[in-house]
C-alpha positions as a Markdown table, in Angstrom:
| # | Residue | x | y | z |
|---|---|---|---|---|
| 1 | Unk | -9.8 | -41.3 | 29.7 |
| 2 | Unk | -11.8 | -37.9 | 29.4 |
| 3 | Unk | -9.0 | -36.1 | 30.5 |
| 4 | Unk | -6.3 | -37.6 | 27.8 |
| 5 | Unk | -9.0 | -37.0 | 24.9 |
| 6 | Unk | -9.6 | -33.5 | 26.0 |
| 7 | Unk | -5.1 | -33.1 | 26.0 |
| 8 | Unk | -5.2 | -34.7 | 22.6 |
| 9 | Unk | -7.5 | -32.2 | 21.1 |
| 10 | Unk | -5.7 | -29.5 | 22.4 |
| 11 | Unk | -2.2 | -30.3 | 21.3 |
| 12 | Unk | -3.8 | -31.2 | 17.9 |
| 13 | Unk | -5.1 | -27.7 | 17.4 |
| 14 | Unk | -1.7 | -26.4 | 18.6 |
| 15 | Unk | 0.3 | -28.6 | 16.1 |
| 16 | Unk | -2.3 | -26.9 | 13.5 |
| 17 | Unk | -2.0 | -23.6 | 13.9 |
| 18 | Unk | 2.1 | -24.0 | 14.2 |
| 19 | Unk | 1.5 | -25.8 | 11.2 |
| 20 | Unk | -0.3 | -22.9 | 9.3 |
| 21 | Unk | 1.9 | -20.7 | 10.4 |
| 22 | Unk | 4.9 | -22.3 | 9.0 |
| 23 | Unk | 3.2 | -22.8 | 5.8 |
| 24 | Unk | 2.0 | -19.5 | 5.2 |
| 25 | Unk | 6.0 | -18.4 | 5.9 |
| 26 | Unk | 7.1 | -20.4 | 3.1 |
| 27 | Unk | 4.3 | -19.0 | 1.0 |
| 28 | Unk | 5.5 | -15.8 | 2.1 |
| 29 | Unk | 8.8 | -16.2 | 0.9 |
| 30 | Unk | 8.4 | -18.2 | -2.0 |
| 31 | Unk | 6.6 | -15.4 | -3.5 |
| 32 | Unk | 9.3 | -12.7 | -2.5 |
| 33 | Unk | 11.6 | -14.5 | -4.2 |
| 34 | Unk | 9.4 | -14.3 | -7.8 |
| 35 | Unk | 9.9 | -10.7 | -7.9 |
| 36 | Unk | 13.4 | -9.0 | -8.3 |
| 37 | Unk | 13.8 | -5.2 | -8.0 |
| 38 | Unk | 16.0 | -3.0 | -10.4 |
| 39 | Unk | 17.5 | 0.3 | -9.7 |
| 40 | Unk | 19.7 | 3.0 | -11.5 |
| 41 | Unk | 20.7 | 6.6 | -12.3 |
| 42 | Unk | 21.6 | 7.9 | -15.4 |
| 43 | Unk | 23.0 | 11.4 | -16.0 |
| 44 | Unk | 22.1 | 13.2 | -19.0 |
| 45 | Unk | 23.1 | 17.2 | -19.6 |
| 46 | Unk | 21.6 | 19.0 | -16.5 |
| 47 | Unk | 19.5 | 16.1 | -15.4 |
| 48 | Unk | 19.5 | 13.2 | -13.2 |
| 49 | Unk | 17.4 | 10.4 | -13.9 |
| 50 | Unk | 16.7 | 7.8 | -11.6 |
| 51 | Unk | 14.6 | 4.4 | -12.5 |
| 52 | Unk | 13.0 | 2.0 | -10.0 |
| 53 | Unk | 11.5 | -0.8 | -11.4 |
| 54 | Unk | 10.0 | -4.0 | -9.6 |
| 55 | Unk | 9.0 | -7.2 | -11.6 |
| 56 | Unk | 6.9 | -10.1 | -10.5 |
| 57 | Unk | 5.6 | -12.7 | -12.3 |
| 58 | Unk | 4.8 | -11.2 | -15.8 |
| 59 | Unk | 4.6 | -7.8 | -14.6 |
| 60 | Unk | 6.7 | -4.7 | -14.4 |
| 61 | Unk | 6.1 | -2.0 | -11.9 |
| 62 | Unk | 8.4 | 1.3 | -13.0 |
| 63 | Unk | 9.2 | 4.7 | -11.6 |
| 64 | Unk | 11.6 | 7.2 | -13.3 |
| 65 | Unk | 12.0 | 10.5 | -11.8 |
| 66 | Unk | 14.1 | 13.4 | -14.0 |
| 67 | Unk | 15.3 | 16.0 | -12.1 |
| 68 | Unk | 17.9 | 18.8 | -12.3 |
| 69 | Unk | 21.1 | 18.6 | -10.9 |
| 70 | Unk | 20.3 | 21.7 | -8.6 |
| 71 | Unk | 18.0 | 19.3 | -6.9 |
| 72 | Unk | 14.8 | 21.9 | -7.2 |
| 73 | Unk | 11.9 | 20.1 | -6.1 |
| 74 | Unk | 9.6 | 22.2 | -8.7 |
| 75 | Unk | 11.3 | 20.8 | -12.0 |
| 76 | Unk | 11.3 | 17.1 | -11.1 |
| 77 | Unk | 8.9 | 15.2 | -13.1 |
| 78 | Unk | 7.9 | 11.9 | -12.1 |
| 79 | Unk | 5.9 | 9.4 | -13.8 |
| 80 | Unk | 4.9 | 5.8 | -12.3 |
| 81 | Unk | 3.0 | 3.1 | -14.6 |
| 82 | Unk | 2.6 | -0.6 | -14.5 |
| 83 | Unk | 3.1 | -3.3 | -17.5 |
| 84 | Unk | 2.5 | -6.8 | -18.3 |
| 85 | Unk | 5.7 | -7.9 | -20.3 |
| 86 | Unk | 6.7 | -10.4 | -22.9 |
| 87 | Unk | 10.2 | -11.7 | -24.1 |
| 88 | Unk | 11.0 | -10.7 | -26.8 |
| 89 | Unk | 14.3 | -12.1 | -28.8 |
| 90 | Unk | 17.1 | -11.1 | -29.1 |
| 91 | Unk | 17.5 | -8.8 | -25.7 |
| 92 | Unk | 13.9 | -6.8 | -26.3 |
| 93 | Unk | 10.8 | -6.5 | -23.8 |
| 94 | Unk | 7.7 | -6.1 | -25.1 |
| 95 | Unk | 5.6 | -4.0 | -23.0 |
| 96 | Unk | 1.6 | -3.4 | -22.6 |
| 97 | Unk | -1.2 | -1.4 | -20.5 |
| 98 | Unk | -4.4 | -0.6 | -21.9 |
| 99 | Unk | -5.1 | 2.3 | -19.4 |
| 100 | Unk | -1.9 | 4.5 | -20.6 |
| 101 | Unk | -1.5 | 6.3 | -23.9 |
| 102 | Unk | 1.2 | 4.2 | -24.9 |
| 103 | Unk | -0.3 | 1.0 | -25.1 |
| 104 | Unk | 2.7 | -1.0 | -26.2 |
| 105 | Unk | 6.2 | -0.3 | -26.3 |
| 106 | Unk | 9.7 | -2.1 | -26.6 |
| 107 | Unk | 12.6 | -2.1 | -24.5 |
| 108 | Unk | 16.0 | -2.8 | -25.3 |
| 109 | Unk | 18.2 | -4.4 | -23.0 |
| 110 | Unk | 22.0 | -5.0 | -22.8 |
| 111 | Unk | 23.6 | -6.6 | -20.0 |
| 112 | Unk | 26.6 | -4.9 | -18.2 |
| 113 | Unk | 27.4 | -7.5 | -15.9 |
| 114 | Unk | 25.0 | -10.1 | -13.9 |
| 115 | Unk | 23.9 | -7.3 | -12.1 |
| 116 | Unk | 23.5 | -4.5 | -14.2 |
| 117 | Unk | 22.3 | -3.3 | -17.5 |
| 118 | Unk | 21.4 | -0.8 | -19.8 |
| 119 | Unk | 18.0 | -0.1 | -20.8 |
| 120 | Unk | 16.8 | 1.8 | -23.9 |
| 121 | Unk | 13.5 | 2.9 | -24.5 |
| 122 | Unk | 13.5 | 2.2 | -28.5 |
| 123 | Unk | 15.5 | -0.6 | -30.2 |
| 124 | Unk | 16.1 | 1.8 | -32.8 |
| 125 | Unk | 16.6 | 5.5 | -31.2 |
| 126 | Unk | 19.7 | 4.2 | -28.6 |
| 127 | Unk | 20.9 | 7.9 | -27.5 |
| 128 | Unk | 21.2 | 8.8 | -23.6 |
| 129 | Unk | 17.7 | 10.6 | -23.7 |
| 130 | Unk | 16.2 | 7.5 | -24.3 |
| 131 | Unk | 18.4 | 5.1 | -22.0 |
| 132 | Unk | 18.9 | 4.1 | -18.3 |
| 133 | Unk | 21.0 | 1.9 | -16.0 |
| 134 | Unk | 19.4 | -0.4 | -14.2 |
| 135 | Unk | 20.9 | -2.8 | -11.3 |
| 136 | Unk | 19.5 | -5.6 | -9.8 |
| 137 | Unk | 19.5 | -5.6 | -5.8 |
């Protein structure tokens, strides 16, 4: 009898950590699948600017980098900032951060395609100095 008790617990404790495992996978990738990742480039005069942005949840995670077209490392600039968004109708973003000088901002945003769309940094000011492409992959 000692020796079946003493198998039970075992294979419980076995059962239970398979079972946390497998839970903690679906966690896992539940929460990957909140997020979606957007990507473009955008050529404008003698630059190249490329935007990375991530969103999860009700945040927004962008990169841009503007370079030249000679590729010389010394004239790219690169700036990186974070934003909580709202929705804001029809086809705007509204965007805040406390710890950057521009607290709040609006984005424009037209679609291209399901994937794809264009991005403008002012409703109002929609040249190609203010825009980028941005698809979803």
């Amino acid at each position: 009898m000692k020796k079946t008790l003493k198998s039970l617990t075992a294979h419980k404790f076995t059962l239970f950590v398979a079972g946390a495992i497998v839970a903690n996978t679906l966690i896992f990738v539940n929460a990957e699948k909140q997020g979606s990742k957007w990507i473009g480039t955008v050529s404008v005069g003698e630059y190249l600017k490329l935007t990375h942005t991530v969103q999860f949840k009700d945040t927004l995670d962008i990169r841009v980098t503007e370079y030249k077209k000679d590729f010389d490392p010394k004239k790219d600039k690169t700036f990186h900032v974070s934003y909580t968004y709202e929705l804001q109708p029809p086809n705007r973003i509204l965007l805040l951060n406390d710890l950057v000088p521009l607290r709040s901002t609006i984005h424009a945003h037209y679609l291209l395609d399901e994937k794809c769309a264009l991005i403008f940094l002012s409703p109002k000011n929609k040249n190609p100095y203010q825009m980028s492409l941005a698809c979803l992959y």
